[in-house]
C-alpha positions as CSV (number, residue, x, y, z in Angstrom):
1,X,29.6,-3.2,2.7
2,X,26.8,-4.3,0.4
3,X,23.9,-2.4,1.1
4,X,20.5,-2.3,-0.1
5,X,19.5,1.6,-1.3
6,X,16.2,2.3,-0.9
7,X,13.8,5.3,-0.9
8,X,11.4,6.0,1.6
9,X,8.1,4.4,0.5
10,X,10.5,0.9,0.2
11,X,11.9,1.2,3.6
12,X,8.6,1.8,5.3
13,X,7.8,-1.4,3.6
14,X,11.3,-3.3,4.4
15,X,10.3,-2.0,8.0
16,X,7.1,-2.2,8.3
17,X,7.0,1.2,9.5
18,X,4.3,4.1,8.8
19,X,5.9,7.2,7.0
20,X,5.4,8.9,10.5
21,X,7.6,6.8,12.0
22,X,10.3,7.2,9.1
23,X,10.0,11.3,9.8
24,X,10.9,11.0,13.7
25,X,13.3,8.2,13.2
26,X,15.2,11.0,11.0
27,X,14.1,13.7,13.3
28,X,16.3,11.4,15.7
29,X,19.3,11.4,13.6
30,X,18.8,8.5,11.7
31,X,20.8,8.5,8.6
32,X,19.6,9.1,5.0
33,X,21.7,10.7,2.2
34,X,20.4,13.3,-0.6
35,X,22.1,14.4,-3.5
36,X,21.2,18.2,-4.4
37,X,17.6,19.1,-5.3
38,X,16.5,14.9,-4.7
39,X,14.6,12.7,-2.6
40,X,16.5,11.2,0.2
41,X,17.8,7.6,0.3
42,X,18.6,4.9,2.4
43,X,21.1,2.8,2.9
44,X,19.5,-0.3,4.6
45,X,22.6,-1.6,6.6
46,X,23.2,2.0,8.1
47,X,19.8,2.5,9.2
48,X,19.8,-1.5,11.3
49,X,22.6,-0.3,12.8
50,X,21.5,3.1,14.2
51,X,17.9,1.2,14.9
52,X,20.0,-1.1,17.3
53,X,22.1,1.1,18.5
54,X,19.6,3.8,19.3
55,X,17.7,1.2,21.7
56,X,15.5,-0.1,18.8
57,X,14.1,-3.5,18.7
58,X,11.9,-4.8,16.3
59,X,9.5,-8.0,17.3
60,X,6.5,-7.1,15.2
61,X,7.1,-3.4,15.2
62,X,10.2,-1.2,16.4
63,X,9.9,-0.6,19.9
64,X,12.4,0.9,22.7
């Protein structure tokens, strides 16, 4: 799997998200990584998946 890593600011913009949106998508469980006393990161691939498989679909924003 050849994912894209990305912080939070770049997947809001990959998404087109608000950072609002980004905190209840994790408050939802979806996945980020963080290595001791750093900022969390994405990995672009895992987060389409649990988009899709949380109900997620995106047209011009993500909607349920």
């Amino acid at each position: 799997m050849n994912s894209e890593i990305l912080n939070g600011k770049e997947l809001c913009q990959k998404l087109k998200i608000s950072f609002t949106l980004l905190y209840k998508f994790r408050k939802y469980g979806m996945p980020y990584h963080q290595l001791p006393g750093g900022r969390p990161y994405y990995l672009l691939d895992e987060v389409l998946v649990w988009l899709r498989k949380a109900g997620y679909h995106q047209e011009k924003i993500w909607t349920k």
